[in-house]
mmJSON file of the N, C-alpha and C atoms, coordinates in Angstrom:
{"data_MODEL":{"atom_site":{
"group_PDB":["ATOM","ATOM","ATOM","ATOM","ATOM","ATOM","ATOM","ATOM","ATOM","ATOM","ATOM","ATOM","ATOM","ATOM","ATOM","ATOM","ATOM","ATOM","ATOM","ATOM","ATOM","ATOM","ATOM","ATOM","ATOM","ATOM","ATOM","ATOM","ATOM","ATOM","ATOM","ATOM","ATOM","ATOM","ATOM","ATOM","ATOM","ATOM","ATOM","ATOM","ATOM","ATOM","ATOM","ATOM","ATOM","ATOM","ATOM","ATOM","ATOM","ATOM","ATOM","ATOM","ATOM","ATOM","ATOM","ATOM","ATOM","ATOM","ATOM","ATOM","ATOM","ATOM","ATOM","ATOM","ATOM","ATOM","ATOM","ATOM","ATOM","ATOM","ATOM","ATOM","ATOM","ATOM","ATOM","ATOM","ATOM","ATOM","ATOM","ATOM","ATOM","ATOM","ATOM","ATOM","ATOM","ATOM","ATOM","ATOM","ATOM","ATOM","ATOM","ATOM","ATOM","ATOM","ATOM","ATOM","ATOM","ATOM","ATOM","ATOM","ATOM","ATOM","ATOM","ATOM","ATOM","ATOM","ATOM","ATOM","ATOM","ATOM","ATOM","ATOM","ATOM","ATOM","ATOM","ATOM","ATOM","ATOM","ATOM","ATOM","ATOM","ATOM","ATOM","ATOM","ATOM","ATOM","ATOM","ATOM","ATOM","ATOM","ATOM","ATOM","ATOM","ATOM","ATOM","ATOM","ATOM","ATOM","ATOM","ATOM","ATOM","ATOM","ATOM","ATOM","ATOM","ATOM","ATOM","ATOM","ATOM","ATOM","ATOM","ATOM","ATOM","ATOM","ATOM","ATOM","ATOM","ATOM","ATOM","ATOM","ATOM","ATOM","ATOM","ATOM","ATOM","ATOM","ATOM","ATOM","ATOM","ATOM","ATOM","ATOM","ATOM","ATOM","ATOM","ATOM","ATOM","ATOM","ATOM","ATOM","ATOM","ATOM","ATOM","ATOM","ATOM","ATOM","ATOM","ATOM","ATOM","ATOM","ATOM","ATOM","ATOM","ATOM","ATOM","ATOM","ATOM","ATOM","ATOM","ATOM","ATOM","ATOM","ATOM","ATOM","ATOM","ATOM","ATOM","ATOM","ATOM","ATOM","ATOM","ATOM","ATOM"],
"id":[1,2,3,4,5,6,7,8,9,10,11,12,13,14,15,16,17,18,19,20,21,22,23,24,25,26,27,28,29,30,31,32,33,34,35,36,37,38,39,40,41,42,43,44,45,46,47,48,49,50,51,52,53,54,55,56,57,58,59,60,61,62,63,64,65,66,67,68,69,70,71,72,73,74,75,76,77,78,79,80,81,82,83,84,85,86,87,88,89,90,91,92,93,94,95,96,97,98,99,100,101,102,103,104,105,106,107,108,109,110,111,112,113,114,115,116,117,118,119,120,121,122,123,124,125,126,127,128,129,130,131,132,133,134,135,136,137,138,139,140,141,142,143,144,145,146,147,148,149,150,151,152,153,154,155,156,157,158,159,160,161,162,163,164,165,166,167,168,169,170,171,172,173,174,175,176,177,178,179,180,181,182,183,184,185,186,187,188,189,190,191,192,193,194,195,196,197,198,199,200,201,202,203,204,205,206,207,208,209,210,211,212,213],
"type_symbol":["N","C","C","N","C","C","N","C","C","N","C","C","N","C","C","N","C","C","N","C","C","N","C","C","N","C","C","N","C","C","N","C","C","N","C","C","N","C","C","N","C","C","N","C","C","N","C","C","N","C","C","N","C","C","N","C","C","N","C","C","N","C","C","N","C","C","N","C","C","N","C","C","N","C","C","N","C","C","N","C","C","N","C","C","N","C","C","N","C","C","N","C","C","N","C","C","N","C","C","N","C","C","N","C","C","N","C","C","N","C","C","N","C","C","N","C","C","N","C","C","N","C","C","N","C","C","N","C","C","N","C","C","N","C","C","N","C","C","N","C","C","N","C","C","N","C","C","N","C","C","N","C","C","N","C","C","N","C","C","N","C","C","N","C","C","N","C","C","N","C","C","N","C","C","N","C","C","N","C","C","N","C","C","N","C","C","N","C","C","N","C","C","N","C","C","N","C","C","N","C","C","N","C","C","N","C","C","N","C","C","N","C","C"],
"label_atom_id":["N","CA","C","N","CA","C","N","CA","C","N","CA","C","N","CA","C","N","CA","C","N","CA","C","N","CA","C","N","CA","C","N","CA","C","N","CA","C","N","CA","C","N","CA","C","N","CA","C","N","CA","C","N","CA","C","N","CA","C","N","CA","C","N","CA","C","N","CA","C","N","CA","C","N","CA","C","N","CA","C","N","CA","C","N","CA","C","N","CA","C","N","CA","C","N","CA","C","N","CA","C","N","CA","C","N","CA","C","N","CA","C","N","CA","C","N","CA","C","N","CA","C","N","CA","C","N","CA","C","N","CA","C","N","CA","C","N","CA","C","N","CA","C","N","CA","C","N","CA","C","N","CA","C","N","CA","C","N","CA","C","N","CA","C","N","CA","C","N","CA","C","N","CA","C","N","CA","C","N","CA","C","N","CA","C","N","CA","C","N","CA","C","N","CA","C","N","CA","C","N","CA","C","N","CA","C","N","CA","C","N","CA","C","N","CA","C","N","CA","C","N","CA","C","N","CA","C","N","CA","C","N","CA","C","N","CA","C","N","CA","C","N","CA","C","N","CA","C"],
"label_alt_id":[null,null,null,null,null,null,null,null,null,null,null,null,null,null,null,null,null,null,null,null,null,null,null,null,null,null,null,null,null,null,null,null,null,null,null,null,null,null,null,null,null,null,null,null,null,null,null,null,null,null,null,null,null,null,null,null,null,null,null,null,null,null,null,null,null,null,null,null,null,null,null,null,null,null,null,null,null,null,null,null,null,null,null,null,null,null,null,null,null,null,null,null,null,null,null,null,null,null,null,null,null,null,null,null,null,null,null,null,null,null,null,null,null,null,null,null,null,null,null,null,null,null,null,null,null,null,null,null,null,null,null,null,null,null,null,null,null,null,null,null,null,null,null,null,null,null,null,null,null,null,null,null,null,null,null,null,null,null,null,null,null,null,null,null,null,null,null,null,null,null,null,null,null,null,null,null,null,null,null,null,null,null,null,null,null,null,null,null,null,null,null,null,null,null,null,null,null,null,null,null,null,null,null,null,null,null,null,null,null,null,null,null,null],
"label_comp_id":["UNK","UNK","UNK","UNK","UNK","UNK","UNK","UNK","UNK","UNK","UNK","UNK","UNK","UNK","UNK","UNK","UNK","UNK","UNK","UNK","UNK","UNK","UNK","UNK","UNK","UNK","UNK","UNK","UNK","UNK","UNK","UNK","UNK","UNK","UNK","UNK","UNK","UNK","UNK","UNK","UNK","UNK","UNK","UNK","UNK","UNK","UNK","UNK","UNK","UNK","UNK","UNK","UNK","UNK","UNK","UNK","UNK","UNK","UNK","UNK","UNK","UNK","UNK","UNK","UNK","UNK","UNK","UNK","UNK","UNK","UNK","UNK","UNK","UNK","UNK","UNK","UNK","UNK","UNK","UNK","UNK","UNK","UNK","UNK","UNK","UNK","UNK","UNK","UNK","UNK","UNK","UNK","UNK","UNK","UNK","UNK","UNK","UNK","UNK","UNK","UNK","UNK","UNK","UNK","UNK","UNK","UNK","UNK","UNK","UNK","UNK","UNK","UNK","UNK","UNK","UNK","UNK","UNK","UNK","UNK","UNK","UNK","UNK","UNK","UNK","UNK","UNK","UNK","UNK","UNK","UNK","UNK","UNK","UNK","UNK","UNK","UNK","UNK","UNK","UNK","UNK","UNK","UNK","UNK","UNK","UNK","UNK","UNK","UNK","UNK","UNK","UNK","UNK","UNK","UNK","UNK","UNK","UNK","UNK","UNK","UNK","UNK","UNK","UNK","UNK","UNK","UNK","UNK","UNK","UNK","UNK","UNK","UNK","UNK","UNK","UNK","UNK","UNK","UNK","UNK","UNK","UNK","UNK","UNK","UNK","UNK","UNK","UNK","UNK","UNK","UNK","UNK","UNK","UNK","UNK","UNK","UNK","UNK","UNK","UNK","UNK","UNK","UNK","UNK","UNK","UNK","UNK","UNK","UNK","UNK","UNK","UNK","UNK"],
"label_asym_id":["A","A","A","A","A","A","A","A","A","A","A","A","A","A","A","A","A","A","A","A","A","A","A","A","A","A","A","A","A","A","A","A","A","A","A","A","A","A","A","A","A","A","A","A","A","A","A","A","A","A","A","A","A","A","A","A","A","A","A","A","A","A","A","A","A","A","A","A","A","A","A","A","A","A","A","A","A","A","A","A","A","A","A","A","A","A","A","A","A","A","A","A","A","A","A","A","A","A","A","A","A","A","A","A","A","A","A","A","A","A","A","A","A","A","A","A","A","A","A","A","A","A","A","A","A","A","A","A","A","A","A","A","A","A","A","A","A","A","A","A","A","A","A","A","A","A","A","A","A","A","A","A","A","A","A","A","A","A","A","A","A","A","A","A","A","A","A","A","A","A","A","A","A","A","A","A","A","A","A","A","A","A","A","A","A","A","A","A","A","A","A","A","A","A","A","A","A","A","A","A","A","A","A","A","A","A","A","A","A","A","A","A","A"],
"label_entity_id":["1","1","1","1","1","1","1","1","1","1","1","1","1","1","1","1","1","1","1","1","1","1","1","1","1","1","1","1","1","1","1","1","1","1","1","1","1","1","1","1","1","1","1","1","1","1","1","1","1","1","1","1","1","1","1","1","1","1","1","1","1","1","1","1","1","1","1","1","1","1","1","1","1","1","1","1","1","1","1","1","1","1","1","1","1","1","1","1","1","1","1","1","1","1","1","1","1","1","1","1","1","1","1","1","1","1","1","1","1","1","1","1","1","1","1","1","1","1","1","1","1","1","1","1","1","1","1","1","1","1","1","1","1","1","1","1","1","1","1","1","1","1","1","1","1","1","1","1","1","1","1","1","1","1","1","1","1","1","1","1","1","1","1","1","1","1","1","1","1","1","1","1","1","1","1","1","1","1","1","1","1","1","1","1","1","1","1","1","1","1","1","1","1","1","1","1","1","1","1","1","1","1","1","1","1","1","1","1","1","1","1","1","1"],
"label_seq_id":[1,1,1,2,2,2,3,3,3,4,4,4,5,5,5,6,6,6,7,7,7,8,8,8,9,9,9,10,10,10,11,11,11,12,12,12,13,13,13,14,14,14,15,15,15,16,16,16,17,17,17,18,18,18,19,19,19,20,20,20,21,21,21,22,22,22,23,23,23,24,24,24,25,25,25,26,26,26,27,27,27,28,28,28,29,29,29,30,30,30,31,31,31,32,32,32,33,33,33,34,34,34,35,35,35,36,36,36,37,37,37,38,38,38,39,39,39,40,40,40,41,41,41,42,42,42,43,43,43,44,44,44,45,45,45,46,46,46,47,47,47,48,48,48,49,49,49,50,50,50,51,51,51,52,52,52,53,53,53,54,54,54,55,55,55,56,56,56,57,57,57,58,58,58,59,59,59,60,60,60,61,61,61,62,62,62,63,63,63,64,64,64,65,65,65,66,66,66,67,67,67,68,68,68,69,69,69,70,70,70,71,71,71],
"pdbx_PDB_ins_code":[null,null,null,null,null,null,null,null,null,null,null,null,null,null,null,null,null,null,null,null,null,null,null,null,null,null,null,null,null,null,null,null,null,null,null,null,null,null,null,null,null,null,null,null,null,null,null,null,null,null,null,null,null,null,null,null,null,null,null,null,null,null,null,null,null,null,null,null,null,null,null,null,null,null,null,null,null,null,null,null,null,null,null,null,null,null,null,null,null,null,null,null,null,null,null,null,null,null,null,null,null,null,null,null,null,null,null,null,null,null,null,null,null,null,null,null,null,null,null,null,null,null,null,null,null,null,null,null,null,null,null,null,null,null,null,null,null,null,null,null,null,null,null,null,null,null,null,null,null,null,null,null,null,null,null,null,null,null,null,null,null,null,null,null,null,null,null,null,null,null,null,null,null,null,null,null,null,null,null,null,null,null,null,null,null,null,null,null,null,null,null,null,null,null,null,null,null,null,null,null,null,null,null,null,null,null,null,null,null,null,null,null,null],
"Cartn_x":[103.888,102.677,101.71,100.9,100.236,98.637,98.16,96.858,95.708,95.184,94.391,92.781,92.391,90.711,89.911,89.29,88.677,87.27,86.868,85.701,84.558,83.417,82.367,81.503,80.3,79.284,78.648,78.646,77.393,78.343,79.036,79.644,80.199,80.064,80.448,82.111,82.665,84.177,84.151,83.313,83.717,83.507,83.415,82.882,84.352,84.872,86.372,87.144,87.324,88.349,87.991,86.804,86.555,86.901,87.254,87.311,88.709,89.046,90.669,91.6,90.972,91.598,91.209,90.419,89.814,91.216,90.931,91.807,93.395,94.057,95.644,95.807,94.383,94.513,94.755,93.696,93.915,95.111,95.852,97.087,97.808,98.295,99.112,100.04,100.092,101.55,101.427,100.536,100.731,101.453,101.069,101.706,103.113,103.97,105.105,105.5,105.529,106.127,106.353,105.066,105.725,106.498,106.396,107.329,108.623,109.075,110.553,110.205,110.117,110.074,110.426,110.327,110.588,111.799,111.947,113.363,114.565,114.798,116.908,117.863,118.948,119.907,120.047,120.361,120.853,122.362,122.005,123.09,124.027,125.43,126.029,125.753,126.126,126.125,126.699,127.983,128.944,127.852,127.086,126.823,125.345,124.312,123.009,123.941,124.941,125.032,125.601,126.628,126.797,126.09,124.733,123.446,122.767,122.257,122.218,122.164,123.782,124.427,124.585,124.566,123.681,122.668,121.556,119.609,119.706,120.291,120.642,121.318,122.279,122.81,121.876,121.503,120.579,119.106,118.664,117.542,117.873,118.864,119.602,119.581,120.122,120.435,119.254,118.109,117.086,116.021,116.627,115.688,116.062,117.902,118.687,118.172,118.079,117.641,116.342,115.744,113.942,113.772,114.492,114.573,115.213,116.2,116.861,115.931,114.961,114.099,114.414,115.636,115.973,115.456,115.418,114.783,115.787],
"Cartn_y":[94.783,94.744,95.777,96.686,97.824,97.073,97.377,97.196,98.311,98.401,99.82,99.506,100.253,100.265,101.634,101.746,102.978,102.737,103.917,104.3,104.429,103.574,103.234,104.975,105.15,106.368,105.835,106.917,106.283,105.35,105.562,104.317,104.418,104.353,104.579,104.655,105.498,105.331,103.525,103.521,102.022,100.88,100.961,99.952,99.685,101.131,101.187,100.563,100.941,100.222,98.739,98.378,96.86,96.392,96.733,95.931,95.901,97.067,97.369,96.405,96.1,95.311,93.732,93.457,92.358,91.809,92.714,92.804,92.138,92.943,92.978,91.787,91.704,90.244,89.112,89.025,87.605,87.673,88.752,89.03,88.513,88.585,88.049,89.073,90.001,90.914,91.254,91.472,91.623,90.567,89.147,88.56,88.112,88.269,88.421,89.326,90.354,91.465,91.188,90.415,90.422,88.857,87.771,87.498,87.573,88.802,89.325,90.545,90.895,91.334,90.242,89.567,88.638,87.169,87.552,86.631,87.736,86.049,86.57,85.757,85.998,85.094,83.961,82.935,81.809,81.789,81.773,81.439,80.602,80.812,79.376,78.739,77.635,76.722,77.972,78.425,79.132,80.163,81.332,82.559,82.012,80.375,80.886,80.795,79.712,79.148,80.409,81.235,83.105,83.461,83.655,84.635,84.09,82.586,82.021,82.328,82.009,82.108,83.945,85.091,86.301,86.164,85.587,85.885,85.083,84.36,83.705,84.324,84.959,85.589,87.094,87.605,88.913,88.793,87.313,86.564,86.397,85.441,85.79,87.119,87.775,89.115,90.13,89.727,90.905,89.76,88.295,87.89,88.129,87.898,88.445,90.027,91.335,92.431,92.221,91.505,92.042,91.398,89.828,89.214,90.572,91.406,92.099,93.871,93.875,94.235,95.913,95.9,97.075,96.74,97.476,97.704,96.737],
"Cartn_z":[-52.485,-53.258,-52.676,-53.4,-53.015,-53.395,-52.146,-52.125,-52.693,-53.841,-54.736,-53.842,-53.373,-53.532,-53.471,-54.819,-55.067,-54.261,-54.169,-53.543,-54.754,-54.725,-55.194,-54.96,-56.145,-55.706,-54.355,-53.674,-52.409,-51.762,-51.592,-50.377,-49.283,-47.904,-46.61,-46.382,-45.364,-45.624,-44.592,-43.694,-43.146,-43.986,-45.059,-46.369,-46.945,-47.189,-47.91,-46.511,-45.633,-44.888,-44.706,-44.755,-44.3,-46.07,-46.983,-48.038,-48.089,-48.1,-47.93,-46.942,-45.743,-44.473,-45.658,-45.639,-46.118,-47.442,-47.976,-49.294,-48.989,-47.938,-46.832,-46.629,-45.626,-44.987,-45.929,-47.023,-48.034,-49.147,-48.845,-50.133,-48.94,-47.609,-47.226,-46.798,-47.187,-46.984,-45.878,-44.912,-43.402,-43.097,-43.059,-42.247,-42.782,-43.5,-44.272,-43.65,-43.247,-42.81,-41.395,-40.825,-39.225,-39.174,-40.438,-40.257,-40.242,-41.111,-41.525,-39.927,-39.405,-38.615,-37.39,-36.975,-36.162,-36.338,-37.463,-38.126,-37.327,-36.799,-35.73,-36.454,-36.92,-37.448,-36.454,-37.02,-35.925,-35.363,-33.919,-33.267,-32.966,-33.098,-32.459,-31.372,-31.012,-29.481,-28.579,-28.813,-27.764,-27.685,-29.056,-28.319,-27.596,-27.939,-27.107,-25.317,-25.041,-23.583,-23.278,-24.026,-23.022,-23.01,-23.481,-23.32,-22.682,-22.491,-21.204,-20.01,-19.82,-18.243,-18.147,-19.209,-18.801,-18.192,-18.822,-18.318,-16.99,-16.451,-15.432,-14.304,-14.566,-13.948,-13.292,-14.402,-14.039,-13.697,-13.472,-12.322,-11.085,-11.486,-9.886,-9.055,-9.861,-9.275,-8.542,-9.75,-9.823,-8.249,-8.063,-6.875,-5.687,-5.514,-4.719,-4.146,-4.659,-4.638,-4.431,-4.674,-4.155,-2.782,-2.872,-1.293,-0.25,-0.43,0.418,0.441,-0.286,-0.443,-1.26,-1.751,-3.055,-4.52,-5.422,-6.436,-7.222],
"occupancy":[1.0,1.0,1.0,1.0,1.0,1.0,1.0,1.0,1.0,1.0,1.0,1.0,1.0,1.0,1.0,1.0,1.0,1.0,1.0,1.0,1.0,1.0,1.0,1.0,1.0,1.0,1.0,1.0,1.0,1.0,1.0,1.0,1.0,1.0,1.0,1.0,1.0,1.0,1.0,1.0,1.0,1.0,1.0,1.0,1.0,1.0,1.0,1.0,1.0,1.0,1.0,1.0,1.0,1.0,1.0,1.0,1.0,1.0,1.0,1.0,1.0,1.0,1.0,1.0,1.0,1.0,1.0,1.0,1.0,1.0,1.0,1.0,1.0,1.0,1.0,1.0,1.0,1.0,1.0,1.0,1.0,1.0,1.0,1.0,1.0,1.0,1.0,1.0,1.0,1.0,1.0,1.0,1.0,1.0,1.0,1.0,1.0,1.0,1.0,1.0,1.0,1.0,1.0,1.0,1.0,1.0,1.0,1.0,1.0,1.0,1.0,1.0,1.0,1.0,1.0,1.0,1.0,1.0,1.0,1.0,1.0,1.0,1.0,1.0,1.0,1.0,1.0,1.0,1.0,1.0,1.0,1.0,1.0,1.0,1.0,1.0,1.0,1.0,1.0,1.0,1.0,1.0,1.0,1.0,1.0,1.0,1.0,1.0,1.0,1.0,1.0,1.0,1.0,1.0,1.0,1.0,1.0,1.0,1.0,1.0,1.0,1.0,1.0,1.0,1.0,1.0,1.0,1.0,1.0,1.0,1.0,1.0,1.0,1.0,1.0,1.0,1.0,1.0,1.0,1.0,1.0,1.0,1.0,1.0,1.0,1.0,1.0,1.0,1.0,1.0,1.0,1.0,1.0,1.0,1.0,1.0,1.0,1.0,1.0,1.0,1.0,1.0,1.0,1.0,1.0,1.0,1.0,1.0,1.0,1.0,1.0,1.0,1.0],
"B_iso_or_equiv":[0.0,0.0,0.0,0.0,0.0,0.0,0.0,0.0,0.0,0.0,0.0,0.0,0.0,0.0,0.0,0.0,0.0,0.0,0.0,0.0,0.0,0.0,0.0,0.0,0.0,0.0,0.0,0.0,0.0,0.0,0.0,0.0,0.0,0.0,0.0,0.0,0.0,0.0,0.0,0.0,0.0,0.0,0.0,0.0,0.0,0.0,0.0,0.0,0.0,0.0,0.0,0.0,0.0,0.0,0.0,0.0,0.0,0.0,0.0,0.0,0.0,0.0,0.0,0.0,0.0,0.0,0.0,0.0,0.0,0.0,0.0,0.0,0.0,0.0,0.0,0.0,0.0,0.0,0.0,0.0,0.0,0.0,0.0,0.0,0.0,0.0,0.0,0.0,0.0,0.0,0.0,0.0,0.0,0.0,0.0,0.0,0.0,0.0,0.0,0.0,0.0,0.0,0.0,0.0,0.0,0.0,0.0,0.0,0.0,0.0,0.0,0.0,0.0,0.0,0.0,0.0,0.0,0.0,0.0,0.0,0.0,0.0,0.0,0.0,0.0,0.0,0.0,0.0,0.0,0.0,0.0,0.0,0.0,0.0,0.0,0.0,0.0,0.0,0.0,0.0,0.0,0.0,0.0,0.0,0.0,0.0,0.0,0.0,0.0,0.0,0.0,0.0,0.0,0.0,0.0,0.0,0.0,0.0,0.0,0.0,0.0,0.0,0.0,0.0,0.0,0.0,0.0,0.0,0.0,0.0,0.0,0.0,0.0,0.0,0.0,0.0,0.0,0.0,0.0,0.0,0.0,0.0,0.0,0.0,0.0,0.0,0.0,0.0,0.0,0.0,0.0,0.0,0.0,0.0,0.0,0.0,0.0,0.0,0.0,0.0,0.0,0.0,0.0,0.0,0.0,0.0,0.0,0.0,0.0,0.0,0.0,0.0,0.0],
"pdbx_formal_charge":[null,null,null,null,null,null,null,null,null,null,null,null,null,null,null,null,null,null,null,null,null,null,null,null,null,null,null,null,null,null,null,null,null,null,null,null,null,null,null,null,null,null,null,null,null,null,null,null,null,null,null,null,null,null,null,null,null,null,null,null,null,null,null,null,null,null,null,null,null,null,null,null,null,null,null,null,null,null,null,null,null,null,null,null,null,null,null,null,null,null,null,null,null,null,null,null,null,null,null,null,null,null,null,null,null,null,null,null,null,null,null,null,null,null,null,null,null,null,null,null,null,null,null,null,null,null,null,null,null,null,null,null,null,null,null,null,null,null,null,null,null,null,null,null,null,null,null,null,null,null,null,null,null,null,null,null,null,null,null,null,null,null,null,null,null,null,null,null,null,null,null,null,null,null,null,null,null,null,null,null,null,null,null,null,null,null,null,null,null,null,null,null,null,null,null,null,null,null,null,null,null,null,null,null,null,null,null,null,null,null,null,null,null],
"auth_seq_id":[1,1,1,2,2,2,3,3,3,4,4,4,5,5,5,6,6,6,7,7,7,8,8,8,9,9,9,10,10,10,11,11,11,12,12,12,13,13,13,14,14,14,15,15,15,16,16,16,17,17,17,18,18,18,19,19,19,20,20,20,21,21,21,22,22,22,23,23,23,24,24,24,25,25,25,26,26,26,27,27,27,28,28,28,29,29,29,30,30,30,31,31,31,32,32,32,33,33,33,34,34,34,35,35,35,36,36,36,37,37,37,38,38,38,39,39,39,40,40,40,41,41,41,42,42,42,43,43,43,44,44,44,45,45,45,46,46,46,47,47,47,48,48,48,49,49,49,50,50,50,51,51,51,52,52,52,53,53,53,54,54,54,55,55,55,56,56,56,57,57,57,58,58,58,59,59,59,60,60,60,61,61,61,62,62,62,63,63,63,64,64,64,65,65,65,66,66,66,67,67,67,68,68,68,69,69,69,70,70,70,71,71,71],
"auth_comp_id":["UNK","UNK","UNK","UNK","UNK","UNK","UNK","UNK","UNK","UNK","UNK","UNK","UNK","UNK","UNK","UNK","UNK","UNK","UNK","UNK","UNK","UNK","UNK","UNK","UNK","UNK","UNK","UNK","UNK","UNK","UNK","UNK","UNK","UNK","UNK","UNK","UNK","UNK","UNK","UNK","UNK","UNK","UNK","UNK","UNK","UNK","UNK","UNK","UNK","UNK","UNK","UNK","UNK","UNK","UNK","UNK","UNK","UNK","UNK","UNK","UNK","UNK","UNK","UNK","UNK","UNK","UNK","UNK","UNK","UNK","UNK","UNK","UNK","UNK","UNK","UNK","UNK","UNK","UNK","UNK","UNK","UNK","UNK","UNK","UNK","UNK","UNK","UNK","UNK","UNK","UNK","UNK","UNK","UNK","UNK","UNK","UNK","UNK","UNK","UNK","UNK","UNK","UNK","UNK","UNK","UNK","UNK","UNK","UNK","UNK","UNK","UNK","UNK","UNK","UNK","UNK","UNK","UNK","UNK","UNK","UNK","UNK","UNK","UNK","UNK","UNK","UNK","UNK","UNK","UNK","UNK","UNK","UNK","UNK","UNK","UNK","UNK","UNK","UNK","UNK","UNK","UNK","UNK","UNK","UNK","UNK","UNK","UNK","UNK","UNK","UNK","UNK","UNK","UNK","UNK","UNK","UNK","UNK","UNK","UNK","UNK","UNK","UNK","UNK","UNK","UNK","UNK","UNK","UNK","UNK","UNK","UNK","UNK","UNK","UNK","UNK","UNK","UNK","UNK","UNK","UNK","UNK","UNK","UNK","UNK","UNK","UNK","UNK","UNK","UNK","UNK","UNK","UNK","UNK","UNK","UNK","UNK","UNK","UNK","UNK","UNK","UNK","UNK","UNK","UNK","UNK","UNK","UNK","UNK","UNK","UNK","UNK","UNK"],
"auth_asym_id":["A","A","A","A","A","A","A","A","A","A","A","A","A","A","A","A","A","A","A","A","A","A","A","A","A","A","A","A","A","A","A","A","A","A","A","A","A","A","A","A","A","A","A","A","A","A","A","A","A","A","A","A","A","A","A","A","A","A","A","A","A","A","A","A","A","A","A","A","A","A","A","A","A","A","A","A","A","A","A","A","A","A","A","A","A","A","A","A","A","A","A","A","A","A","A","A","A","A","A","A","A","A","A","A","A","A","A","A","A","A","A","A","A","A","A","A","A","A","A","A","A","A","A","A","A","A","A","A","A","A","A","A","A","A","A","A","A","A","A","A","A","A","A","A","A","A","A","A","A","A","A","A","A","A","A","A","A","A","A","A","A","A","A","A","A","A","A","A","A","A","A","A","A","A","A","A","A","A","A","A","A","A","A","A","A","A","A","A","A","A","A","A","A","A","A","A","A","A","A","A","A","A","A","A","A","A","A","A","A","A","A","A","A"],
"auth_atom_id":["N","CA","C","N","CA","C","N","CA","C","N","CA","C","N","CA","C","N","CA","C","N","CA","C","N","CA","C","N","CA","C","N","CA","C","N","CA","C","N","CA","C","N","CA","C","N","CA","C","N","CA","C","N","CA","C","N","CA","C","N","CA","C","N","CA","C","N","CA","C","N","CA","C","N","CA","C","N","CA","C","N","CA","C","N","CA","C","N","CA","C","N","CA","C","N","CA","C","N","CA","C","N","CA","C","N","CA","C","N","CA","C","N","CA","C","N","CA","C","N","CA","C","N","CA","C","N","CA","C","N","CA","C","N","CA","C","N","CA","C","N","CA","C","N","CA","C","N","CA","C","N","CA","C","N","CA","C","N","CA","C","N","CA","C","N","CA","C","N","CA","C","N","CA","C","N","CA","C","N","CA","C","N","CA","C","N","CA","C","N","CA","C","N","CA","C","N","CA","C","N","CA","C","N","CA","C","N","CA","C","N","CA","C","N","CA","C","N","CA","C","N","CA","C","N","CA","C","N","CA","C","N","CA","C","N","CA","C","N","CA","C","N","CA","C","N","CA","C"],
"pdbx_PDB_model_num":[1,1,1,1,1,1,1,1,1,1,1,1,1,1,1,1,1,1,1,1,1,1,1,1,1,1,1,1,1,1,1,1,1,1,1,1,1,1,1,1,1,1,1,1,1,1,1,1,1,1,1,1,1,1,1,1,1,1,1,1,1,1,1,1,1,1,1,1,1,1,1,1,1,1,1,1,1,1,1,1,1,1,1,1,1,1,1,1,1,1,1,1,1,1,1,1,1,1,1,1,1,1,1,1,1,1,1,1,1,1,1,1,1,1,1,1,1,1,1,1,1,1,1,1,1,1,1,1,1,1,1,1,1,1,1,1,1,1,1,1,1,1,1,1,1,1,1,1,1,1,1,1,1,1,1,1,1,1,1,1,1,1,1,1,1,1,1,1,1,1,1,1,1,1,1,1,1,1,1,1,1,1,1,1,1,1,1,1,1,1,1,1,1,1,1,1,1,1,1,1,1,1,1,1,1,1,1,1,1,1,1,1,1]
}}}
C-alpha cells in the first residue's frame, strides 16, 4: 500500500514528513513489514535440541578461552 501526500501552498517540508510518518504509522504497513521480517519457520524438536547443544557448546568454548586468557 503506497502512502500519497502532496504538498499544500506555503507549507514547511517538516509538515510533509510529520504527516507522511503520521499517515505510515496509522496505515500499519510499517509494522507488518517488521513483522514479516522477523517471521522464522518453525522448527522441529530434533533441529531446536541440535542448535541447542551448538550455542552451548560455543559458550563453553568462548568461557574456556577467555578463562585461559586467548581471544
Amino acid at each position: 500500500m503506497v502512502q500519497v501526500t502532496r504538498k499544500d501552498e506555503r507549507e514547511a517540508s517538516e509538515n510533509i514528513i510529520r504527516r507522511f510518518n503520521r499517515k505510515v504509522l496509522q496505515s500499519g504497513v510499517l509494522a507488518e513489514a517488521k513483522a514479516t521480517m522477523r517471521f522464522s519457520k518453525p522448527l522441529s524438536k530434533t533441529e531446536r535440541r541440535a542448535k541447542a547443544i551448538i550455542r552451548k557448546e560455543r559458550k563453553a568454548d568462548k568461557l574456556n578461552k577467555a578463562r585461559l586468557g586467548l581471544r
